[in-house]
C-alpha positions in Angstrom: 0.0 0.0 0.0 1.4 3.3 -1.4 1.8 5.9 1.8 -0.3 8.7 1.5 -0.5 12.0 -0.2 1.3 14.9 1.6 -1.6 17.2 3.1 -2.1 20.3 0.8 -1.6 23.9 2.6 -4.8 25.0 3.4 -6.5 28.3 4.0 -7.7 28.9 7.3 -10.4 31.9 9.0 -9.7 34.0 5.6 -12.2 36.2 3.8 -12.4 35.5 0.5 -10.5 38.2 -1.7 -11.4 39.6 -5.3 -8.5 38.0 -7.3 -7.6 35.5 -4.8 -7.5 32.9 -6.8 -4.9 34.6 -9.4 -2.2 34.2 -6.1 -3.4 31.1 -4.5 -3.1 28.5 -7.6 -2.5 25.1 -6.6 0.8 25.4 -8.4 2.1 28.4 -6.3 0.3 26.9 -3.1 2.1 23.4 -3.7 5.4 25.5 -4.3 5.2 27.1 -0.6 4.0 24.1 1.3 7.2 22.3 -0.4 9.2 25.5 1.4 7.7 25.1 4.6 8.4 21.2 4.6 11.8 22.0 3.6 12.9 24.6 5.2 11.0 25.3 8.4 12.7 22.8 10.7 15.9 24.9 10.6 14.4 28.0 10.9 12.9 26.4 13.9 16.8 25.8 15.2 17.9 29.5 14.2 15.0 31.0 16.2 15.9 28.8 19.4 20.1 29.5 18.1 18.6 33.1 19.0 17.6 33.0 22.2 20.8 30.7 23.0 23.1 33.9 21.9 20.6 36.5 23.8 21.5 34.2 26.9 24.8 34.5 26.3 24.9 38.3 26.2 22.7 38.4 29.4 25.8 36.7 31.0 28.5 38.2 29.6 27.2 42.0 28.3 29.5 41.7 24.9 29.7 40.6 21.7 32.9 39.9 19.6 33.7 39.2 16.2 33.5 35.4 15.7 36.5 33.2 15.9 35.2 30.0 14.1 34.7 32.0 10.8 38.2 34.3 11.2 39.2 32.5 7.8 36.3 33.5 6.0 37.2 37.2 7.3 40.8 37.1 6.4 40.6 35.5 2.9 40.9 38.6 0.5 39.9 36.3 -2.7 36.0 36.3 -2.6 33.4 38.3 -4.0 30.1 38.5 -4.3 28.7 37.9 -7.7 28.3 40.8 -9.9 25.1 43.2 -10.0 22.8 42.5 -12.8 22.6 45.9 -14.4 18.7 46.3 -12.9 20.8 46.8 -9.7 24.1 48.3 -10.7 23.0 51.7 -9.5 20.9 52.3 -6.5 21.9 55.6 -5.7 17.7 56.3 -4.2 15.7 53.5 -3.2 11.8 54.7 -1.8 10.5 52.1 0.5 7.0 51.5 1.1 4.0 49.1 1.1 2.5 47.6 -1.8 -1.1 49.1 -1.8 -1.9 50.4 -5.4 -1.6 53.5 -5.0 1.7 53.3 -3.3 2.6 50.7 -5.8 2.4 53.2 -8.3 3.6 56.4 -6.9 7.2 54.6 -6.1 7.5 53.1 -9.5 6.9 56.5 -10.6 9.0 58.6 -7.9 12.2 58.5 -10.1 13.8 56.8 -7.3 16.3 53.8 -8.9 14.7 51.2 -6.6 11.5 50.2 -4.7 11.3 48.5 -1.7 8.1 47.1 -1.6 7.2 46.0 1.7 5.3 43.6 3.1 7.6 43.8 6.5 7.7 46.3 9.1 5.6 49.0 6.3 3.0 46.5 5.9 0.7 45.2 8.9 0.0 41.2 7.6 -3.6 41.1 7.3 -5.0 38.9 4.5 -6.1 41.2 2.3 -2.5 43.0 2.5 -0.3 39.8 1.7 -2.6 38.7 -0.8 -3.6 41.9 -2.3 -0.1 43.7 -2.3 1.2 40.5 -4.2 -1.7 41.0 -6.4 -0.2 44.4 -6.8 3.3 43.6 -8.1 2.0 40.9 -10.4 -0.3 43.9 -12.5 2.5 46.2 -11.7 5.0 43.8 -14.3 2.0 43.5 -16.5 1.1 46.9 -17.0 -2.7 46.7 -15.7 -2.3 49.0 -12.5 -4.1 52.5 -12.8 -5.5 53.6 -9.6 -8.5 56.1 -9.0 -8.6 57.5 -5.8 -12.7 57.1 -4.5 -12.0 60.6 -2.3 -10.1 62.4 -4.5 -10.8 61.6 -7.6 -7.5 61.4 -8.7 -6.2 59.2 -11.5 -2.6 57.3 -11.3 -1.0 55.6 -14.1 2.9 54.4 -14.5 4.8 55.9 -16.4 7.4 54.3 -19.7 9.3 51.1 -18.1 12.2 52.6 -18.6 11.7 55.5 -16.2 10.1 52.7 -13.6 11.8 51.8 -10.3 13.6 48.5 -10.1 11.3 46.1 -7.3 13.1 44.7 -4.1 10.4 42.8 -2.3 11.0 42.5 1.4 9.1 39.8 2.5 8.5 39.4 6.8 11.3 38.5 8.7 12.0 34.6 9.9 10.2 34.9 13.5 6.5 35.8 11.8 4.1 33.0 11.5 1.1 33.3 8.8 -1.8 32.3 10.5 -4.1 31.8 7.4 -1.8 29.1 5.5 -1.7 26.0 7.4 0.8 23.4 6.1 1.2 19.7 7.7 -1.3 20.9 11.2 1.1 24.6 11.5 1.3 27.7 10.6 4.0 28.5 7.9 6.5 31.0 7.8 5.6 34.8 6.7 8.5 35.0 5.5 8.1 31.5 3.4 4.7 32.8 2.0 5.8 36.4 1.1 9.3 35.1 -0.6 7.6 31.9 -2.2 3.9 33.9 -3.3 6.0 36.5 -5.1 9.0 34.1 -6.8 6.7 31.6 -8.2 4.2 34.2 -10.0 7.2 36.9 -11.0 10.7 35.0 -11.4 10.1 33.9 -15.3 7.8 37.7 -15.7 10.7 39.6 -14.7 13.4 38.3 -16.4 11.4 38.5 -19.5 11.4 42.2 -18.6 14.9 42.3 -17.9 15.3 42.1 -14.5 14.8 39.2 -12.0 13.6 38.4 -8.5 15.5 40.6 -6.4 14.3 41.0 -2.4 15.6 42.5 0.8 16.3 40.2 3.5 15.0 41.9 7.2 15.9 40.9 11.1 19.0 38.7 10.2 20.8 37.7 13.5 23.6 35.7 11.7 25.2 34.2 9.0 23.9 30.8 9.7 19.9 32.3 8.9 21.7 33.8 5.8 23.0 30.2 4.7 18.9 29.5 5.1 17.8 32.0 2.6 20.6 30.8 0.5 19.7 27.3 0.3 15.4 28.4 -0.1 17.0 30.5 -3.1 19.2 27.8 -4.5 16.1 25.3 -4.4 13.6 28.3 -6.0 15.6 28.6 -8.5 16.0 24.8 -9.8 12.1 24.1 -8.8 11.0 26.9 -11.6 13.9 26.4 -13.7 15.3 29.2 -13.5 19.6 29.7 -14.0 21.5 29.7 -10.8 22.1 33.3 -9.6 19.2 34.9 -10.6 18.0 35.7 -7.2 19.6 38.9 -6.0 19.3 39.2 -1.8 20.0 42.8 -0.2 21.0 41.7 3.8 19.4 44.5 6.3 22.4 44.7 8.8 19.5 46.1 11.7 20.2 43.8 14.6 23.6 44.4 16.1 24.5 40.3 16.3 24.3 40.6 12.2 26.9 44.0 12.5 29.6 41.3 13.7 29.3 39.0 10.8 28.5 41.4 8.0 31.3 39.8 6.2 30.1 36.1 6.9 26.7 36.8 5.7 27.9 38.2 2.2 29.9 34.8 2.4 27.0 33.1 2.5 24.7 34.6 -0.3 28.2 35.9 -2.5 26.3 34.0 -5.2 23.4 35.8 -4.6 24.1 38.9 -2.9 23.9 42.5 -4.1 24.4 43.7 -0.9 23.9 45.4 2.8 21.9 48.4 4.3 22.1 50.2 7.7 19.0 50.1 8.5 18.8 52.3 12.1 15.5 52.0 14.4 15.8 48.4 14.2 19.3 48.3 15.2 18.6 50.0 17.9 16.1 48.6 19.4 18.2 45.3 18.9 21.0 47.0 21.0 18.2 47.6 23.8 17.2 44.2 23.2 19.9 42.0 23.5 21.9 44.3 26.3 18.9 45.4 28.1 20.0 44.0 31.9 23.9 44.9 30.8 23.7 48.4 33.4 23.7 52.0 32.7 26.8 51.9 30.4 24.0 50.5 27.5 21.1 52.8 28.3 20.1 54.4 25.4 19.3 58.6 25.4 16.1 59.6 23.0 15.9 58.0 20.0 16.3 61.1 18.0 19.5 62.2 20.2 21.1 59.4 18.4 22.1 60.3 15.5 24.5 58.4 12.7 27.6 60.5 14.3 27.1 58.8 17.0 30.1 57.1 17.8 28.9 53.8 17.4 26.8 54.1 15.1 29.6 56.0 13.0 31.4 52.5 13.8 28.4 50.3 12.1 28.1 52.2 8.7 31.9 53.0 8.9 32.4 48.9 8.8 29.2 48.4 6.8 30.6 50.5 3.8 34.2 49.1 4.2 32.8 45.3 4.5 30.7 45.6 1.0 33.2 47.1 -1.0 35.6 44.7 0.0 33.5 42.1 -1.6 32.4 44.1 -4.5 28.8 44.4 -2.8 26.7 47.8 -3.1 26.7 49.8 0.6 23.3 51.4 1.0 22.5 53.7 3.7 19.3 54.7 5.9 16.3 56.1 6.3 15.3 59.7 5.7 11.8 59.9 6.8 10.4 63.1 7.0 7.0 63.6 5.7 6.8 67.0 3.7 4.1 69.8 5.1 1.5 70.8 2.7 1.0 73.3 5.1 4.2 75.1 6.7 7.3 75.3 4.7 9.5 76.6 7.5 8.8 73.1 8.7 9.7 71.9 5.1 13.0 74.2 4.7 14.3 73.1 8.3 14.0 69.3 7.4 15.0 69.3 3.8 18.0 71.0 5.0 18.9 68.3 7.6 18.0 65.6 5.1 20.4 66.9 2.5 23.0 67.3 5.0 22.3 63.3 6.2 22.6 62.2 2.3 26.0 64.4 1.8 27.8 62.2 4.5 26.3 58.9 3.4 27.5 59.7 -0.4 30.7 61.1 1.1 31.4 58.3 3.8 31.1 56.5 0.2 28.0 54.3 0.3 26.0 53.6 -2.8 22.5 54.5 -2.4 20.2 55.6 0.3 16.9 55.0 1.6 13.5 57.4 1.5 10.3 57.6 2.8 8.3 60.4 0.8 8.8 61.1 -3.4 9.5 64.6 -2.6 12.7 63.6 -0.7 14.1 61.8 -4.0 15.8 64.9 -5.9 17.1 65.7 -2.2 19.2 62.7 -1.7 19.2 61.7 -5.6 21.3 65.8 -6.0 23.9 63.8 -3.0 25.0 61.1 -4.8 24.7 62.9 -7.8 27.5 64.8 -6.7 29.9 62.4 -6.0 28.8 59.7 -8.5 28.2 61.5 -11.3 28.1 59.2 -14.3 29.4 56.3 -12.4 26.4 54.0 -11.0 28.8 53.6 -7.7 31.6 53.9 -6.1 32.5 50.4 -4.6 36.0 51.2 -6.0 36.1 53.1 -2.8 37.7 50.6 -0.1 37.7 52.8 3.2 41.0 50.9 3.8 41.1 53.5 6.4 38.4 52.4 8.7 39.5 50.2 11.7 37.0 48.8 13.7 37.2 47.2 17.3 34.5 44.8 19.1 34.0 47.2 21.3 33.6 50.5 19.5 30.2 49.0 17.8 28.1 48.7 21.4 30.1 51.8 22.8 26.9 53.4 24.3 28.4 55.1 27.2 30.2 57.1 24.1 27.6 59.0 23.8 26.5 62.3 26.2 22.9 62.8 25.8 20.9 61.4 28.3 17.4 60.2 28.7 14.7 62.8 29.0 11.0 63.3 30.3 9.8 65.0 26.9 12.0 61.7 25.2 9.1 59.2 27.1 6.3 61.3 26.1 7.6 61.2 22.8 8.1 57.5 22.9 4.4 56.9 24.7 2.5 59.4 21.9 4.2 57.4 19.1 3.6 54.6 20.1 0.3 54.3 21.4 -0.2 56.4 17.1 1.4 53.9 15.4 0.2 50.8 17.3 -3.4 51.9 17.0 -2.8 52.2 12.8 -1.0 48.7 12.9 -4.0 47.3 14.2 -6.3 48.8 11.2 -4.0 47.3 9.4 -1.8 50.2 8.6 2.1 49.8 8.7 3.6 53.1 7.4 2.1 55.7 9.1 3.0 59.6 9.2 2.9 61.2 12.8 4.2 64.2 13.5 5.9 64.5 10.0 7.8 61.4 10.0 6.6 57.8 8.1 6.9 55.7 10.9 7.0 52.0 10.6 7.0 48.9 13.0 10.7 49.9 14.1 9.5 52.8 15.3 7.1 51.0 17.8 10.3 48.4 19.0 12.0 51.3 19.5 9.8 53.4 21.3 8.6 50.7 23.9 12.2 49.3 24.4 13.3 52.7 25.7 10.3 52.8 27.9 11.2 49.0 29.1 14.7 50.2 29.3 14.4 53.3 31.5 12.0 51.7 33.8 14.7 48.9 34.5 17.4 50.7 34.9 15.8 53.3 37.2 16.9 56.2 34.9 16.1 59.8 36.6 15.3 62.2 33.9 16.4 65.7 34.2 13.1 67.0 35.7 14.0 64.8 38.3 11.1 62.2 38.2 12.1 58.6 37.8 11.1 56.7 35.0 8.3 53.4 37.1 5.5 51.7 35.9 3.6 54.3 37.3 5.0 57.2 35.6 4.8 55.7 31.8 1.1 54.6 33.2 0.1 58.1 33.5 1.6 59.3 30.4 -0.1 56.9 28.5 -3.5 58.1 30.6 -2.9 61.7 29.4 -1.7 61.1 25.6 -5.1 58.4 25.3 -7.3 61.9 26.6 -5.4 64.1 24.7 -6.4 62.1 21.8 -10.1 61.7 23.1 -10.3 65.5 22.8 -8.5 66.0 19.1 -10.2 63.3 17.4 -13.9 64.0 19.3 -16.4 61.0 20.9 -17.4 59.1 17.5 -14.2 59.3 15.9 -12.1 58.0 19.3 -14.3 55.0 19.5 -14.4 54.3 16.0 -10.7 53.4 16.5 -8.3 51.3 18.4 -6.6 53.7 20.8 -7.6 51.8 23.7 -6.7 48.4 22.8 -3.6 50.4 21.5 -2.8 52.0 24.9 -3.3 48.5 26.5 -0.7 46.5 24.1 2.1 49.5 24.1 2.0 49.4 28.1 2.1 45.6 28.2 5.0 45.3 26.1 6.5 48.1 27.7 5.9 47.4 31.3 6.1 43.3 31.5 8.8 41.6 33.1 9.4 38.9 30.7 10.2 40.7 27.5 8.4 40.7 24.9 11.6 39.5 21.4 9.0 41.3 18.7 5.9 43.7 19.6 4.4 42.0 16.3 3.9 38.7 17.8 1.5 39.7 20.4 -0.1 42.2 18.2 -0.6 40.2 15.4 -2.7 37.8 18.0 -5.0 41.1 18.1 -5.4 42.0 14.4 -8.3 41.3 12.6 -8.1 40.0 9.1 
């Protein structure tokens, strides 16, 4: 007797979505469940490898370059594979979900690249993962226009050749999507976003003269790297696709990763087009993994700490040197301001400090940068305009200057700015905004003129967590408790009562927002991601 049939990945508690159908063929379906039955056991060991390592830094409050892969480090011979000319220059990338409308406004921006998002600028309901695929897919074919119901305005893309190239972030490894069931569990986000995407748009996009390119998020080590390699290496040969197609841009936003920026390349050098500093994130992984390490690792405000910080100066300082060693494009952060249709004093101050952000990054000699809003592209694209000129980048430049040590990369204590009262108002206001968006499911979301995404969140409750635990006084000379971030969060939740009005107030989720940011802020036991509790609350 023949043993039975694998059990198909099923759907589970999903609405039925126009156009579903168009994403979840049997083919692509029976594509992701092989992924999940390949691949999820070991992601299963790298998440527990995690919490190993965060153990380990609990006990001994540093982190050093690793000794086992030193030969890796010091052989001078290897590179990563060439950049396929879709991804030779990157000099602007926009990042952003994949709604239509946004879908088409970044193709159009004139930035060189999209990254479309269906990470921390995307909450993962449904109708976003299946939709936002949906979105790509008509994107490559042409059949996208978009008229806003409100406005009445029309959108349409512009020629292909003046068309963004498409770097698809799908969710990091420790997301779980609740609505494709494989074998009695849950599969990976990250399985369904990479594996949805590949299988429809590999063979489209190389007819089009690209190819499946993506941006890799939360990467702890060199080891989940080797992971994505091996789901790439087996992508490729399932569709029959040539070897080396896949092009994987590593987010260096977890300070484990910063240590082994070299091994990770190793790993994906077939496949790899390079790394980016991406900066909340990193963050709030220093606050995350040194959190009980004392007041030498107590992080000030989140916007005292700027990318001259000395360690941070340390991280993109290594990051550029790393890549261009390797022949691997070095592509900076964030600028995330959110123009004012209304007060250009506002508009003239930031513009300014966003040129001035882009001038280092093109003059510290990374390739590209990162923004959140259209308007900002001439800004940063007039940067690296200015020292690239004609050239599509400058990995010729080896910063054979730059010497970093272990220790200057989590020198906190470097820094002078201090914690403030106004910094956990700030943090409280934000995140109570943003968490009560992400639960609509909203991901990027503009308060207080900057686009904010779910790095924003970590962020903002790991400095609450932070300050609470290590008994910081602020300058006022109130001490940050429970207490104190409990009444905060009581004033910012009436302060909104009042702006929004009754009906408005309770037609959204500021309360249940409140609730979550204080929970993960205030618990004992740490929460590793705010998503994975909130995703447990959002509906859809």
């Amino acid at each position: 007797m023949s043993a039975p049939a694998p059990s198909p990945l099923a759907i589970v508690d999903a609405e039925p979505l126009p156009r579903q159908e168009e994403v979840l063929t049997d083919a692509a379906l029976a594509f992701v469940a092989e992924l999940h039955r390949r691949f999820t056991p070991r992601r299963d060991e790298l998440l527990a490898r995690r919490a190993e390592r965060r153990a380990e830094i609990a006990r001994t409050s540093t982190l050093d370059f690793l000794p086992e892969t030193a030969h890796i480090r010091q052989d001078d011979s290897w590179r990563v594979a060439p950049a396929p000319a879709a991804l030779d220059d990157r000099r602007v990338e926009i990042t952003g979900p994949t709604d239509r409308k946004m879908t088409i406004n970044a193709l159009n921006s004139g930035a060189r690249v999209w990254l479309a998002d269906f990470e921390d600028a995307s909450a993962p309901t449904w109708e976003n993962v299946i939709l936002g695929q949906l979105n790509l897919t008509d994107a490559y074919e042409r059949r996208i226009d978009f008229t806003d119901p409100r406005s009445g305005k029309s959108y349409a893309l512009r020629p292909a050749d003046e068309l963004a190239t498409v770097v698809m972030r799908p969710r990091g490894w420790h997301l779980e999507e609740r609505h494709l069931v494989c074998d009695g569990r849950p599969v990976p986000g990250a399985l369904v976003d990479f594996g949805l995407y590949f299988f429809h748009n590999a063979r489209r996009l190389l007819d089009l003269g690209k190819g499946p390119y993506f941006y890799l998020p939360k990467t702890e080590s060199h080891l989940e790297a080797r992971l994505w390699n091996d789901v790439f290496v087996f992508a490729q040969d399932y569709v029959g696709i040539p070897q080396g197609t896949v092009r994987a841009t590593v987010l260096i936003e977890t300070i484990t990763a910063a240590y082994e920026m070299e091994e990770i390349l190793y790993e994906l050098r077939d496949h790899a087009s390079g790394l980016n500093a991406g900066r909340w994130d990193y963050l709030f992984s220093i606050v995350k993994n040194f959190r009980d390490g004392g007041a030498k690792f107590v992080l000030p405000d989140r916007n005292a700490v700027t990318m001259t910080a000395p360690f941070m100066r340390a991280y993109t300082e290594l990051l550029v040197r790393t890549c261009h060693k390797r022949g691997a494009h070095a592509i900076g952060g964030m600028a995330a301001f959110i123009p004012s249709r209304k007060d250009p004093e506002v508009n003239k101050v930031a513009f300014e400090k966003v040129k001035a952000d882009k001038d280092r990054e093109a003059g510290d000699g990374f390739d590209g940068s990162w923004v959140a809003h259209p308007d900002l592209v001439p800004i940063a694209m007039a940067s690296f305009d200015a020292v690239l000129g004609d050239r599509p980048n400058q990995k010729d430049r080896l910063r054979e200057e730059v010497d970093v040590k272990a220790a200057d990369l989590i020198a906190i204590d470097s820094l002078e700015a201090k914690p403030t009262y106004d910094g956990l108002v700030n943090a409280v206001q934000v995140g109570i905004r943003y968490i009560e968006a992400w639960l609509r499911g909203l991901g990027a979301v503009a308060i207080f003129n900057l686009m904010e995404d779910a790095a924003t969140a970590e962020i903002s409750r790991s400095q609450i967590w932070q300050w609470i635990n290590a008994g910081v006084v602020f300058e006022n000379g109130e001490k940050a408790t429970p207490e104190l971030a409990r009444k905060v969060a009581a004033d910012e939740l009436a302060a909104i009562r009042a702006e929004l009005g009754e009906e408005a107030f309770a037609a959204g989720k500021w309360q249940q927002a409140h609730d979550l940011l204080l929970k993960v802020s205030l618990d004992e036991d740490y929460a590793d991601f705010l998503t994975l509790p909130a995703y447990e609350q959002l509906v859809g």
